[in-house]
N, C-alpha and C positions, 0 to 999 in steps of 0.2 A: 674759704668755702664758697664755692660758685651753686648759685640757685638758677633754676627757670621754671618759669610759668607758661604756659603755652594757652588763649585764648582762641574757640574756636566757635562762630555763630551761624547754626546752622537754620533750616528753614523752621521757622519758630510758629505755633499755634500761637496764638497770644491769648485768644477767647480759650480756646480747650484749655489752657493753662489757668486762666482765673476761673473759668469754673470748676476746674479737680480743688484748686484753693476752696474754693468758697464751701465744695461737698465736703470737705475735709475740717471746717468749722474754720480756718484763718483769718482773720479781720487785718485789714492794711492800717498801718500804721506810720505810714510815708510815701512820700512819689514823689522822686525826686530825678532827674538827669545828671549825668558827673561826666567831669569833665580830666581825661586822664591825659599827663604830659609825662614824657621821659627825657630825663636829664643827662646828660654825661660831664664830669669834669673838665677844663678847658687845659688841651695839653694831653690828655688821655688822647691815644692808638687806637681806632676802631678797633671793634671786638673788644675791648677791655673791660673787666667783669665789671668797674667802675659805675654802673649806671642808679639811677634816684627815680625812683616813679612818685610822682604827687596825683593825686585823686582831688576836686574842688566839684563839689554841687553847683552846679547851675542852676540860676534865678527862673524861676519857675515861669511859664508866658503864656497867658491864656490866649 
């Protein structure tokens, strides 16, 4: 069974965004940066549905 996910980032409010949160009563509960790598098999054929996505938080830096 073959999946895809398709990410797309578009031009982002980031203030308009935290204030509909905050009208909306949402309290943060993290902030964090991540750090996403895609893996493939060694031996695996481009394109092959083979692939491993790992997600890792990055060390926060003020």
């Amino acid at each position: 069974m073959s999946q895809e996910i398709e990410t797309k980032v578009l031009d982002i409010n980031v203030a308009a965004i935290k204030n509909k949160l905050a009208e909306l009563g949402a309290q943060k509960i993290q902030e964090t940066r991540l750090s996403v790598d895609w893996y493939q098999a060694k031996g695996e054929k481009e394109g092959a549905a083979n692939w491993f996505l790992r997600i890792t938080d990055l060390p926060h830096i003020d």
